[in-house]
C-alpha positions as CSV (number, residue, x, y, z in Angstrom):
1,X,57.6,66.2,-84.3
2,X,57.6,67.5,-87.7
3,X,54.2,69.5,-88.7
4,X,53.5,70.2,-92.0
5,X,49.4,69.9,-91.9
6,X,47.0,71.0,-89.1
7,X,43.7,69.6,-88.8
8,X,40.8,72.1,-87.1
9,X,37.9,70.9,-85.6
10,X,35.2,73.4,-84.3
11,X,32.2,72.6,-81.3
12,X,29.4,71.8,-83.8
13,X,26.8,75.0,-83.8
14,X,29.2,77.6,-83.3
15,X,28.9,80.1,-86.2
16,X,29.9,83.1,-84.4
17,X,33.3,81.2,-83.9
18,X,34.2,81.9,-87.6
19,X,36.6,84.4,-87.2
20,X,38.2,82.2,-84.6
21,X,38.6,79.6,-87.8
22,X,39.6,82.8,-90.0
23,X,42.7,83.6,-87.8
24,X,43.7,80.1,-86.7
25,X,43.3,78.9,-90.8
26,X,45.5,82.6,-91.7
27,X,48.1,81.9,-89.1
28,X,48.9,78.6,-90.3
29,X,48.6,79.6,-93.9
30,X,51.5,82.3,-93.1
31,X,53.8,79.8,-91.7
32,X,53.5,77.7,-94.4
33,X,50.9,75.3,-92.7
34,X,48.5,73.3,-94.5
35,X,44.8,74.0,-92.2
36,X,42.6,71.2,-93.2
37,X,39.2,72.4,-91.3
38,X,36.5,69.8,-90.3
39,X,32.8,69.8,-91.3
40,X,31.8,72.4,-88.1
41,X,34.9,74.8,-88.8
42,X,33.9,75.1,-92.5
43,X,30.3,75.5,-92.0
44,X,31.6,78.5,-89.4
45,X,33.6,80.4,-92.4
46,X,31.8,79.2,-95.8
47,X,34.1,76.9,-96.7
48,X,34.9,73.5,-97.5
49,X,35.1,70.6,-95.1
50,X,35.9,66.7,-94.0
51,X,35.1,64.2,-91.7
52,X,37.5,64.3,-88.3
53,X,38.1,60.5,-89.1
54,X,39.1,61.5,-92.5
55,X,41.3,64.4,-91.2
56,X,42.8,62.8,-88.9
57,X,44.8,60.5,-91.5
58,X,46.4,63.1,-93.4
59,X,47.2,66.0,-90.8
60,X,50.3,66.0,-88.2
61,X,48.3,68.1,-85.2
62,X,44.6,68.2,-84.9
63,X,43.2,71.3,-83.1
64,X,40.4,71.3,-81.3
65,X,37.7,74.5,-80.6
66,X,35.8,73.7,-78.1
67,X,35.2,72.5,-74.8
68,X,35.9,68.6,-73.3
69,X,33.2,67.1,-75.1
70,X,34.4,68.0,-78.6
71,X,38.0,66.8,-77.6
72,X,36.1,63.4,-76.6
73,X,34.6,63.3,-79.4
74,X,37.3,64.3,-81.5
75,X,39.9,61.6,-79.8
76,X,36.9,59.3,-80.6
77,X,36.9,60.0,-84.6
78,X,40.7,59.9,-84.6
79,X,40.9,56.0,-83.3
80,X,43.7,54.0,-83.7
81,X,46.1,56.7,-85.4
82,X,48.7,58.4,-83.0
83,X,47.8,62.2,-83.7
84,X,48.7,64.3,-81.3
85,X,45.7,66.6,-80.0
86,X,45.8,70.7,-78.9
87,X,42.6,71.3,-76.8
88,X,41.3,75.2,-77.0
89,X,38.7,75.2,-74.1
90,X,36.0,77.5,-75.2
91,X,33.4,76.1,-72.4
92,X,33.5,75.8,-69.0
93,X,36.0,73.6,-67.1
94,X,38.1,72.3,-69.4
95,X,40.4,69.2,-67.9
96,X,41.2,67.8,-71.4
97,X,40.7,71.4,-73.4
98,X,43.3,73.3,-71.2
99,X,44.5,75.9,-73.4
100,X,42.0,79.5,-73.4
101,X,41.4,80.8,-76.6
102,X,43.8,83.9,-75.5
103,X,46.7,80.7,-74.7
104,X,46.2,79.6,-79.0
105,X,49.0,81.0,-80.7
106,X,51.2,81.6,-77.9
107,X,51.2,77.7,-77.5
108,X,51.3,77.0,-81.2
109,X,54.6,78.4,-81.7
110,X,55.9,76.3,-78.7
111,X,54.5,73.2,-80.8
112,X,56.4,74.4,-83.8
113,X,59.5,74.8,-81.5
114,X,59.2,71.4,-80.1
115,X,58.9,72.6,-76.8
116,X,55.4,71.2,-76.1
117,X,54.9,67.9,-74.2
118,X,52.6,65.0,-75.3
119,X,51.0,63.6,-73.1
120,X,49.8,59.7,-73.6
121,X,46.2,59.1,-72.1
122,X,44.9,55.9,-71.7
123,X,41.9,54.5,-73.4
124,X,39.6,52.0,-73.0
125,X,38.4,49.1,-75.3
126,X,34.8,48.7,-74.6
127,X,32.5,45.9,-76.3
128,X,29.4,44.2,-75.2
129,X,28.6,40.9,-75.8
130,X,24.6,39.5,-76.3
131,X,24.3,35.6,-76.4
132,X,27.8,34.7,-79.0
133,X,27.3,38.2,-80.5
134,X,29.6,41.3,-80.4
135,X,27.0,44.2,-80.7
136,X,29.2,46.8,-80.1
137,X,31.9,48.4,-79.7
138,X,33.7,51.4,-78.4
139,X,36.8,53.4,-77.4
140,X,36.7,55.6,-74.4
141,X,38.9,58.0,-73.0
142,X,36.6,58.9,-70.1
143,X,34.7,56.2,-69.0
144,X,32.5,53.4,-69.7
145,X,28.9,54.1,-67.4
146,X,26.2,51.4,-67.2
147,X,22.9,52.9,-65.9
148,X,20.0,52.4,-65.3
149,X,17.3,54.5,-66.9
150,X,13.6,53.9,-65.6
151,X,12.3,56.4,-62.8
152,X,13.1,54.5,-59.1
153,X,14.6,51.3,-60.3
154,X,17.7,49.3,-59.4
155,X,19.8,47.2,-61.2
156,X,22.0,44.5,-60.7
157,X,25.7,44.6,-62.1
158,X,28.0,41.2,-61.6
159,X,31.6,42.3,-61.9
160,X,34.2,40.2,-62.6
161,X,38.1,40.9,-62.8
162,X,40.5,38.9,-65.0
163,X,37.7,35.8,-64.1
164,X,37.6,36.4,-60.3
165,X,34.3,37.8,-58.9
166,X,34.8,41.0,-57.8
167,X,31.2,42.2,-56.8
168,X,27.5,42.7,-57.9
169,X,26.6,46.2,-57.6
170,X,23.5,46.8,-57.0
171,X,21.8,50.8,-57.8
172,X,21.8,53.2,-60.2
173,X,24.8,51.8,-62.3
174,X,28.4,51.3,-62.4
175,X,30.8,53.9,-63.9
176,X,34.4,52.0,-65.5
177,X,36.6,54.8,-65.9
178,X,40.5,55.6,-67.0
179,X,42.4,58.0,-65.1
180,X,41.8,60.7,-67.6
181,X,37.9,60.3,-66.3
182,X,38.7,59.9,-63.0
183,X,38.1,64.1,-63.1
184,X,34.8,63.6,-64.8
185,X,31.1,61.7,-63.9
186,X,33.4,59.1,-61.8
187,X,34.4,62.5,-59.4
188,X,30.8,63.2,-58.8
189,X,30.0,59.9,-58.1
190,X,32.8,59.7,-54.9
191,X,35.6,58.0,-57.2
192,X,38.7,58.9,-56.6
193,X,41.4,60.9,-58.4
194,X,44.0,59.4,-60.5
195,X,46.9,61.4,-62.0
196,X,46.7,60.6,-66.3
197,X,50.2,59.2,-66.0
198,X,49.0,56.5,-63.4
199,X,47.7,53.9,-65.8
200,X,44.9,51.9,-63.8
201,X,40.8,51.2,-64.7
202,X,38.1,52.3,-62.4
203,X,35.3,50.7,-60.7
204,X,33.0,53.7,-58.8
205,X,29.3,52.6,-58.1
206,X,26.6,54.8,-58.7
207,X,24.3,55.2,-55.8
208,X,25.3,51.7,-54.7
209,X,22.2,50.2,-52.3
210,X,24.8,49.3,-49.9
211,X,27.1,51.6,-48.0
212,X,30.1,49.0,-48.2
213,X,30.3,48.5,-51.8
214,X,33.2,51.2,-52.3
215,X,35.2,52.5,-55.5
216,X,37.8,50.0,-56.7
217,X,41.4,51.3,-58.8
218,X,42.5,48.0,-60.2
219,X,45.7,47.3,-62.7
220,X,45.8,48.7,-65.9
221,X,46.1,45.2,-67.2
222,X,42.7,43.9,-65.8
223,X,40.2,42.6,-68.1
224,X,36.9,43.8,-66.4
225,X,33.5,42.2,-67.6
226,X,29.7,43.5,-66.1
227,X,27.0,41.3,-66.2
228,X,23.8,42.7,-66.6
229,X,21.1,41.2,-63.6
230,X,17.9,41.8,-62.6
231,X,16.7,44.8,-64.8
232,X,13.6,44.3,-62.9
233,X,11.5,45.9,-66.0
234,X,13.5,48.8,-66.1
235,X,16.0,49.8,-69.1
236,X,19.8,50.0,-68.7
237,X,22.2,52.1,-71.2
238,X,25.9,52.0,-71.9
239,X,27.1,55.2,-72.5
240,X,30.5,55.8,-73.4
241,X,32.4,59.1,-72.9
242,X,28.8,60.7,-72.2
243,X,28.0,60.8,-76.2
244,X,27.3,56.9,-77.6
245,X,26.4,53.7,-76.5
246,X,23.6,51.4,-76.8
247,X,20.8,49.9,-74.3
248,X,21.8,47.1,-72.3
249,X,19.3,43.6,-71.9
250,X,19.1,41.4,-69.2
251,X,22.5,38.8,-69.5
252,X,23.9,41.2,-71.6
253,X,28.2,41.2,-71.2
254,X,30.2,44.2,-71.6
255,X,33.9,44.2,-71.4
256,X,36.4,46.5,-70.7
257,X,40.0,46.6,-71.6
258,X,43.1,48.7,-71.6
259,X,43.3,49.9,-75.5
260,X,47.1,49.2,-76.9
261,X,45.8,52.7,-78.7
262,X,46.3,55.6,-76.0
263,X,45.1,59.1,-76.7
264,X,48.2,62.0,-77.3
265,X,47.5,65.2,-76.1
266,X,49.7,68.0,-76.5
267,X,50.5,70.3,-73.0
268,X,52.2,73.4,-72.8
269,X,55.8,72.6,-71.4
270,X,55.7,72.8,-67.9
271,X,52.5,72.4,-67.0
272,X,51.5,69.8,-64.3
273,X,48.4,68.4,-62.9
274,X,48.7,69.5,-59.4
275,X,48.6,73.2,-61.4
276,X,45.8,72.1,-63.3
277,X,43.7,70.6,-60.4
278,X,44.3,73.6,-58.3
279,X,42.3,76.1,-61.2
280,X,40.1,73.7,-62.2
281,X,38.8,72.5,-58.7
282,X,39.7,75.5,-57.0
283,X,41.9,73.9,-54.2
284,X,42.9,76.0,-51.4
285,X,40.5,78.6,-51.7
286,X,38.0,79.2,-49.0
């Protein structure tokens, strides 16, 4: 991988992280790197900025400041095109921003010496249908969660797999999720854990009504569709990777698909995900 052109993208109201931007935009400058900085980073050092989505056409590496929400929301401005993404986790957990601020450099020159993995993460292709209209669509990296939103309602959610019923869920929604956000909101709601490199879509019931409806791992190929059922006067919202969607009516359809456009994220060489489980979720400690 050849890198001529970085693009830096910075947790939107960060100003204090300017001199972050300073030293990452002077280290790239001195190796002869081109730092294209997004609208956030250039507001943090009184500069000039772009659009991620317009960045992401003309740079060979986007970097991200910030935690996983700005990487999820960077992967989501970046679409269809195969740049590779270097998460800097400057909040809390960080699964998909694994590199510490302290890590930056130290794994920058690895990049530039090739010896950095990329890592291919599945996305979805989310779109919900209304009557013979399309009325949206999405790409997640996380997950796909329908939900209900009024105070001590249920709501009903007809799955269906490749045209086979699979179950109506009935409680507080249904969360579709890729392996990559098998770590996230599908975790906490008793889904299981998926390693990224296992491709497969998941079905994890929110607060299901019945103890026997259980989380489901189907095949990557499965063309899931939810049916939305008996609302019963209460609203229900799509929200994809926890930062868009749109509010869901009664019959409304929305469909999920494996996206022929995965995310790439760049991994310090060596790294695995048992490592990365184990100081995230703290396994074996007492």
């Amino acid at each position: 991988m050849v890198i001529r052109s970085v693009g830096v993208c910075l947790k939107p109201s960060q100003p204090h992280l300017g001199e972050a931007v300073s030293a990452l935009q002077a280290w790239l400058e001195e190796r002869g790197l081109q730092a294209v900085l997004d609208n956030h980073a250039a507001a943090a050092v009184a500069g000039v900025g772009a659009p991620r989505s317009e960045i992401a056409e003309k740079v060979d590496l986007m970097v991200v400041l910030g935690g996983d929400g700005t990487l999820l929301a960077v992967a989501r401005a970046i679409g269809s095109r195969p740049v590779p993404v270097l998460g800097v986790n400057l909040g809390t957990l960080g699964f998909l921003a694994e590199i510490s601020q302290e890590e930056l450099f130290a794994t920058l020159e690895e990049v530039l010496a090739g010896r950095c993995q990329i890592e291919s993460r599945m996305r979805l292709e989310v779109s919900v249908g209304r009557a013979d209209e399309v009325v949206g669509r999405y790409l997640a990296l996380n997950d796909a969660v329908l939900a209900r939103t009024a105070l001590s309602r249920m709501v009903d959610l007809e799955a269906r797999a490749d045209g086979a019923p699979v179950t109506t869920y009935t409680g507080d929604g249904l969360i579709v999720a890729t392996p990559t956000g098998s770590s996230a909101y599908s975790l906490s709601a008793g889904g299981p854990l998926v390693l990224p490199g296992v491709e497969a879509i998941l079905l994890t019931p929110i607060c299901p009504h019945t103890l026997t409806q259980r989380p489901l791992v189907l095949g990557h190929g499965s063309n899931v569709e939810v049916t939305v059922h008996n609302t019963r006067g209460g609203d229900v919202q799509l929200t994809v990777d926890g930062q868009v969607g749109c509010e869901l009516c009664e019959g409304d359809r929305v469909t999920v698909r494996r996206s022929d456009h995965p995310a790439r994220l760049l991994v310090p060489h060596g790294r695995n995900r048992f490592q990365v489980m184990r100081t995230k979720l703290r396994w074996g400690e007492r």
